[in-house]
ROPA-409577 format. One record per residue: x, z, y of N, C-alpha, C, O in turn. Coordinates in pm, whole numbers, plus 50000, padded with zeros to 5 digits. Atoms other than C-alpha are relative to their C-alpha. Example, Ala and Ser with C-alpha at 12.3 -4.5 7.8 and 13.67 -1.06 7.14 Angstrom:
BEGIN
PT   npx   npz   npy  capx  capz  capy   cpx   cpz   cpy   opx   opz   opy
PT 50089 50000 49881 51230 50780 49550 50090 50000 50120 50194 50066 50118
PT 49918 49994 49881 51367 50714 49894 49923 50073 50109 49974 50090 50220
# end
This chain:
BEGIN
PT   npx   npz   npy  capx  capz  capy   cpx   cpz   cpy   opx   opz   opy
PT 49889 50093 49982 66030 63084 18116 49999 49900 49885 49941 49947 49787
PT 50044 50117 50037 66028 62753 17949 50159 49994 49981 50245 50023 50064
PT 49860 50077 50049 66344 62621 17742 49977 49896 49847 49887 49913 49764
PT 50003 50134 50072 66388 62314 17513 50017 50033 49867 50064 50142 49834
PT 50045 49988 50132 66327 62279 17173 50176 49987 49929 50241 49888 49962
PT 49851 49983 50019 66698 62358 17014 49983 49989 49870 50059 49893 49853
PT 50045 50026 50175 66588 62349 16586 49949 49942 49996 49835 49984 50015
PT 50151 50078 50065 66392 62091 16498 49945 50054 49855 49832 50101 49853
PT 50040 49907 50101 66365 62232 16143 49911 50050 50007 49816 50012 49940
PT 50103 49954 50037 66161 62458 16212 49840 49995 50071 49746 50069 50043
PT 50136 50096 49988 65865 62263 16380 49915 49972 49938 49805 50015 49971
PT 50144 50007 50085 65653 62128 16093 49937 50137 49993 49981 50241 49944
PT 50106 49872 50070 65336 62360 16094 50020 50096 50098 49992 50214 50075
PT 49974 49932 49832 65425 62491 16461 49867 49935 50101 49883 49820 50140
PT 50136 50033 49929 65067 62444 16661 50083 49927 50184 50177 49961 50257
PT 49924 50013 49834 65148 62277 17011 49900 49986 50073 49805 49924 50025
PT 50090 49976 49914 64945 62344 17320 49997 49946 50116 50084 49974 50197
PT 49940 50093 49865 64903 62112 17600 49994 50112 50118 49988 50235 50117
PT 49974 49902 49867 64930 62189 17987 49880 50094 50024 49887 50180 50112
PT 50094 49886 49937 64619 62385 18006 49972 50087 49873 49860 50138 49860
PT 49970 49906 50100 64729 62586 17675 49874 50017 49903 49827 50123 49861
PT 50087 50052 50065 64468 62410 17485 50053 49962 49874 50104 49851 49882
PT 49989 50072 50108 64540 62362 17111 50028 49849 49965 49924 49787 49986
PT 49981 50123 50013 64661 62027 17030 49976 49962 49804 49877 49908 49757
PT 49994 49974 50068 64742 62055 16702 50127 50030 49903 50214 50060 49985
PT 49905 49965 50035 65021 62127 16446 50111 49901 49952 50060 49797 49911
PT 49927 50132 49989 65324 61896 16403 50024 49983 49847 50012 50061 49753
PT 50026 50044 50173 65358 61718 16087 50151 49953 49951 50210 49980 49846
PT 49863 50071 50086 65686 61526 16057 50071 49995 50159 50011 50011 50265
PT 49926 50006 49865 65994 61484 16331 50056 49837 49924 50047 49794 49809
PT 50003 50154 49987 66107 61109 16396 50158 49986 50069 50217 50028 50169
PT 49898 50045 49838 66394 60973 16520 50053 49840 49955 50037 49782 49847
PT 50015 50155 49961 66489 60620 16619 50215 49948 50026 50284 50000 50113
PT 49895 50037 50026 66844 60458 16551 50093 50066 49913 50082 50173 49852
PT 49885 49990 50106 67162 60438 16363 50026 50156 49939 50060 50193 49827
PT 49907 49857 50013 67250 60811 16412 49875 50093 49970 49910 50203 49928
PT 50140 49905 50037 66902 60989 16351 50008 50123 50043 50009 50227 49979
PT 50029 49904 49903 66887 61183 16638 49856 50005 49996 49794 49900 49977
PT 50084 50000 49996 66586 61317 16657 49866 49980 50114 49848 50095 50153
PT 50042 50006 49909 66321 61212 16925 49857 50012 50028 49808 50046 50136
PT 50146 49959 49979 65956 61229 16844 49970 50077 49872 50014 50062 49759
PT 50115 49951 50117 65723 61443 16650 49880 49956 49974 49822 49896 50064
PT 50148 50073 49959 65386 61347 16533 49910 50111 49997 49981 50211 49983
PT 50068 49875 49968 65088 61623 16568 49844 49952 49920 49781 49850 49946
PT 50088 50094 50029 64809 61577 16369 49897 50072 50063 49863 50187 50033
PT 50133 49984 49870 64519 61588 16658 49878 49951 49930 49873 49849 49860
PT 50119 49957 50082 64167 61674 16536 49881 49973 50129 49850 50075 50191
PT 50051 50006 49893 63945 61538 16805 49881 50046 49972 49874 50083 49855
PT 50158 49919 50046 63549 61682 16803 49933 49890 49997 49817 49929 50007
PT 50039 50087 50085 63441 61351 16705 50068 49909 49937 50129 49837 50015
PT 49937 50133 50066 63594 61090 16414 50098 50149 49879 50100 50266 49839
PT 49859 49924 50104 63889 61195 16189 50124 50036 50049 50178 49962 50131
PT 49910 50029 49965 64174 61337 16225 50158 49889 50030 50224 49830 49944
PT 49844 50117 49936 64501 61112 16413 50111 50082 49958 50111 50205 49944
PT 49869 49931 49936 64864 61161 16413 50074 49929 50104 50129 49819 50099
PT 49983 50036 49837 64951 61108 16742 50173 50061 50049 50210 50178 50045
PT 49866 49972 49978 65325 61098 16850 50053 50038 50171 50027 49976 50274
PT 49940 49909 49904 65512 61340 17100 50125 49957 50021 50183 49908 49924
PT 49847 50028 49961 65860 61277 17287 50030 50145 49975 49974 50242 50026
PT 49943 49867 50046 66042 61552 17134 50071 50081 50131 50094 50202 50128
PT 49916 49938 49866 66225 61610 17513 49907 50021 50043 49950 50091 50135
PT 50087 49908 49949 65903 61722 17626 49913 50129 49919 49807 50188 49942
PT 50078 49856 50074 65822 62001 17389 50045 50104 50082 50148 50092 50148
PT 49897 49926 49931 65888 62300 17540 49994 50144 49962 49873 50166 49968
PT 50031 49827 50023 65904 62720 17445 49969 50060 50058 50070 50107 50111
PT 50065 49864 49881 65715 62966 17665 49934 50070 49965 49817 50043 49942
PT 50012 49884 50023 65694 63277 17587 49919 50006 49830 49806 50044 49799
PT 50040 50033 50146 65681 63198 17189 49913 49901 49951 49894 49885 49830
PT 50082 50127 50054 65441 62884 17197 50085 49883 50012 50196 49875 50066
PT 49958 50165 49999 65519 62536 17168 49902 49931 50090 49781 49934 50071
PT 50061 50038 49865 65434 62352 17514 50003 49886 50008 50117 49843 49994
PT 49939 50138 49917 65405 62008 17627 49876 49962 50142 49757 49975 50168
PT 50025 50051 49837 65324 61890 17964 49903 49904 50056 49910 49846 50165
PT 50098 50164 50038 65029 61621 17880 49855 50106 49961 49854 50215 49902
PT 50178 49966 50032 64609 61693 17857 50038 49972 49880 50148 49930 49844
PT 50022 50026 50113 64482 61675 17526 49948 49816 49998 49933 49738 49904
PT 50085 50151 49984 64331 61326 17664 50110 49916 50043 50103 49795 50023
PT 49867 50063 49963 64638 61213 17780 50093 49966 49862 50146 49856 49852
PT 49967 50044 50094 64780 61240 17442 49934 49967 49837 49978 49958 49722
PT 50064 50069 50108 64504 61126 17250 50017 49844 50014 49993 49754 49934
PT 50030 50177 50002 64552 60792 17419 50159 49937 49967 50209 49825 49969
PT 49872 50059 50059 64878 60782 17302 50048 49907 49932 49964 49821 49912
PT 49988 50067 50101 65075 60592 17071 49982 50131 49840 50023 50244 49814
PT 50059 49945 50119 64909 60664 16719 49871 50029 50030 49786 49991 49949
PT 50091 49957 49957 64640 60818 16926 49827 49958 49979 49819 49849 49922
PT 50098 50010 49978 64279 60805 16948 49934 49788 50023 49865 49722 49946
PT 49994 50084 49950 64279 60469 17150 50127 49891 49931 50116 49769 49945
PT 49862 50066 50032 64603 60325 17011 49945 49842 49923 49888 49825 49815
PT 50012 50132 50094 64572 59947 16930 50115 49921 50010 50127 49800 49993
PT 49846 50067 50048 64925 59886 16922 50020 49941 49894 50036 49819 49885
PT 49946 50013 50167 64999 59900 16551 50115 50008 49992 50158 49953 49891
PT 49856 49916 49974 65347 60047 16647 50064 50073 49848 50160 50032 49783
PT 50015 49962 50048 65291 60302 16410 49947 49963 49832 49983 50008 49724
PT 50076 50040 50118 65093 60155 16150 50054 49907 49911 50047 49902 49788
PT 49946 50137 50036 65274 59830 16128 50160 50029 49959 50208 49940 49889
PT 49933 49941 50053 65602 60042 16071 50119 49933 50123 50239 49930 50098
PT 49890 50018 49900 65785 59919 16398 50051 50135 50124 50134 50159 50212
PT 49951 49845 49916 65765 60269 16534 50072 50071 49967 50113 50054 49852
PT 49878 49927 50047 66020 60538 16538 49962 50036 49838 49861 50070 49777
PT 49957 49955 50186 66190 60587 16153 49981 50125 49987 50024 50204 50070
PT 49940 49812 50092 66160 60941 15937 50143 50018 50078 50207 49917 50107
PT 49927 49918 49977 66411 61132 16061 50040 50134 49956 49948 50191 49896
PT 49932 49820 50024 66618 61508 16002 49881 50067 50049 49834 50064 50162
PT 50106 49856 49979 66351 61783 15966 50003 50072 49908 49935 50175 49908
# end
């Protein structure tokens, strides 16, 4: 059974495993975006099998708990092409217009 991520706290250094319970990797910092610093993304730092490691950002409403792991609902390729990701030529992230530090 599958229920929503209720602490953020204790996340950093929590491994997360995509939909086919594949290693992603472990989350690094939690994010959140306006006045009130609710919290909404995490970033994960993803270790692909070629280049360097990324940190590649997660919607915190799709993490999920099942049966003691940390879940989200996305391939590993799906969120390499993320923002931050692998592919990412936004500059979202980089350029500092992406979600603020946040409560962790």
């Amino acid at each position: 059974m599958s229920a929503p991520v209720k602490d953020v706290s204790e996340l950093p250094g929590k491994t997360v495993l995509d939909e086919y319970d594949e290693p992603v990797g472990e989350i690094n910092a939690i994010y959140a975006i306006g006045g009130e610093g609710h919290p909404t993304w995490v970033t994960v730092e993803f270790r692909p099998a070629e280049g360097e490691p990324k940190p590649v950002f997660i919607p915190l409403a799709r993490l999920k708990q099942e049966d003691g792991d940390l879940c989200v609902s996305y391939s590993i390729e799906h969120i390499a092409s993320g923002p931050g990701g692998a592919d990412d030529d936004s500059g979202a992230d980089k350029a500092g217009s992406g979600p603020e530090p946040g409560a962790g």
